[in-house]
C-alpha positions as CSV (number, residue, x, y, z in Angstrom):
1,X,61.2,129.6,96.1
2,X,64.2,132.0,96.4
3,X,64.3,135.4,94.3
4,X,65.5,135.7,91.2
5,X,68.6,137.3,92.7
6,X,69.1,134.9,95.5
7,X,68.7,131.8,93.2
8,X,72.0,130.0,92.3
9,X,73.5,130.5,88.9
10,X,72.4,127.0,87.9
11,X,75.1,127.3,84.7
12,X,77.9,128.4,87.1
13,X,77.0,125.0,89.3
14,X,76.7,122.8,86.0
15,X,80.5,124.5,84.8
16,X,81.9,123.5,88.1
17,X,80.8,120.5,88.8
18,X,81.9,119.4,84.8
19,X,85.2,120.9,85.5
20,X,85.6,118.8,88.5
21,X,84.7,115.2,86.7
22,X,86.9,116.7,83.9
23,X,89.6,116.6,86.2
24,X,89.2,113.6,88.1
25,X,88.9,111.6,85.0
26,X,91.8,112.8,83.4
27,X,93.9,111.5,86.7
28,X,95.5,108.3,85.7
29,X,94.8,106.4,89.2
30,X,93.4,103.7,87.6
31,X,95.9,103.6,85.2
32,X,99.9,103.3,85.2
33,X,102.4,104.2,82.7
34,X,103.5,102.1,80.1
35,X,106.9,100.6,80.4
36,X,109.9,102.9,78.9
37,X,111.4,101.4,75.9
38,X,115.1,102.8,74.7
39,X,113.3,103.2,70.9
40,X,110.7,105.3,72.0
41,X,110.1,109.2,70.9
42,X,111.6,111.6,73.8
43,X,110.3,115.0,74.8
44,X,112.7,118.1,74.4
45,X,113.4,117.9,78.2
46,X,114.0,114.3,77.5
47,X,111.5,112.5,79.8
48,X,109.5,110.4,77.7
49,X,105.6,111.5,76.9
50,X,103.6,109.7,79.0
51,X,101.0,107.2,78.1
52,X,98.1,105.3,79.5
53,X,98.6,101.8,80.1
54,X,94.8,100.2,80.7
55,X,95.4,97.3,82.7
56,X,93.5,93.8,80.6
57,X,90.8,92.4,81.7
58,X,91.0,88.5,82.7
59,X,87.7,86.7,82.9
60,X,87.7,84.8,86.0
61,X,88.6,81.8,86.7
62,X,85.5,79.8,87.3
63,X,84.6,75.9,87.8
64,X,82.3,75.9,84.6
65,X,84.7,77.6,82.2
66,X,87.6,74.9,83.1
67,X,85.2,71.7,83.6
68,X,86.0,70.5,80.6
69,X,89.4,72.5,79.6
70,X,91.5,70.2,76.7
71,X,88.4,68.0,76.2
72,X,88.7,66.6,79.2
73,X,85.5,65.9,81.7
74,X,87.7,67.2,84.8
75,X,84.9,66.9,87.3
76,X,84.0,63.3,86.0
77,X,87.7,62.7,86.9
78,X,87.5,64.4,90.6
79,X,83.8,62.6,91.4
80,X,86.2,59.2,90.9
81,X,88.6,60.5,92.8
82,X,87.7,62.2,95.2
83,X,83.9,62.0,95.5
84,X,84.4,66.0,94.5
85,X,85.5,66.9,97.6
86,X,87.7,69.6,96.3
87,X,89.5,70.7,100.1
88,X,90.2,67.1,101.2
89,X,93.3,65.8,102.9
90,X,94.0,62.2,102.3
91,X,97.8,62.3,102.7
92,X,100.0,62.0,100.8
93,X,97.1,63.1,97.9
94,X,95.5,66.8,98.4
95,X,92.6,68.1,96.7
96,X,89.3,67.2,94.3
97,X,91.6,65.9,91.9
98,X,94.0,63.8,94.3
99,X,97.6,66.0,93.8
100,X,100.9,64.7,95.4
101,X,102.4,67.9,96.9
102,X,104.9,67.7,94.8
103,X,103.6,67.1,91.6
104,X,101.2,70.3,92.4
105,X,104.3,72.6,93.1
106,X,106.5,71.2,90.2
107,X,103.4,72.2,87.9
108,X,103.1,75.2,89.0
109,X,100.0,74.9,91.6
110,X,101.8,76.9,93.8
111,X,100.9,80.2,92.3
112,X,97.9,79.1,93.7
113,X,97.9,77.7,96.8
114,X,100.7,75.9,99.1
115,X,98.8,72.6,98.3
116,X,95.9,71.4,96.2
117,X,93.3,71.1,98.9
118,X,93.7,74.9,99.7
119,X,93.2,76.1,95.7
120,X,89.6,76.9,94.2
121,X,88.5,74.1,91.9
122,X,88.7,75.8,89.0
123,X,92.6,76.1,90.2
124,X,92.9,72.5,90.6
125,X,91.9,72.2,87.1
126,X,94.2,74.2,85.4
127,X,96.7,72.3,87.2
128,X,95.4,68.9,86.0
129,X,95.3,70.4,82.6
130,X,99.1,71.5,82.3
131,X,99.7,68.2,84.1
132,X,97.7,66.0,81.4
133,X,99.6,68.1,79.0
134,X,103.3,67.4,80.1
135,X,102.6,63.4,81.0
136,X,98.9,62.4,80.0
137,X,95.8,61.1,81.8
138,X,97.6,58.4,82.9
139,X,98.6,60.5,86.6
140,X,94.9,59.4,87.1
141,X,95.1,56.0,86.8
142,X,92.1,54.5,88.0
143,X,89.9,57.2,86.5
144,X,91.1,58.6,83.1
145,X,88.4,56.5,81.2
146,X,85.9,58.8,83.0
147,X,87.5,62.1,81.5
């Protein structure tokens, strides 16, 4: 054990270090600015203050939160036509749920992936959904009564 006098000042330590987290919480890394309106309130030197902007949270995208999105029983749908193979290739059809390249692009699949067969699951399913929402089940002829 050291001396009294050649024992650290434990509350000199236990200042710094909350000075330290202090500042490194207060930088905004993990945050960025909101976006500058014309209405808003301006400083004296006419920058406006600045605020924290917390980025949202989205819940992920996951296979059992979209299996049955719109009432729909998706993977009921992909077992008929696919056999749930979600990555297969049997041109000119891609994908668990059998898209036409084109149909996936024009519905906007291609925020996802290039074609269906290279999207998650869960991806494919949204798709289906805003596709069963612009022209129906009846894109899956053979097995909409399964949905």
């Amino acid at each position: 054990m050291l001396s009294r006098n050649r024992r650290p000042h434990a509350r000199a330590i236990v200042l710094s270090l909350i000075s330290l987290f202090i500042l490194t919480a207060a930088t905004p890394s993990f945050a960025s600015p909101a976006p500058h309106n014309t209405g808003r309130v301006r400083t004296s030197s006419g920058v406006p203050p600045f605020e924290w902007h917390v980025p949202r949270h989205r819940p992920r995208l996951t296979l059992a939160r979209v299996a049955r999105l719109g009432g729909v029983d998706w993977i009921a749908i992909a077992r008929c036509e696919s056999g749930l193979r979600w990555h297969i290739t049997a041109s000119p059809y891609y994908g668990g749920l059998q898209f036409m390249t084109s149909t996936w692009l024009r519905t906007g699949g291609g925020k996802y992936a290039r074609r269906a067969d290279l999207a998650r699951p869960a991806e494919q399913i949204v798709i289906a959904y805003h596709l069963k929402q612009r022209a129906g089940l009846g894109q899956w002829p053979v097995c909409d009564g399964r949905g």
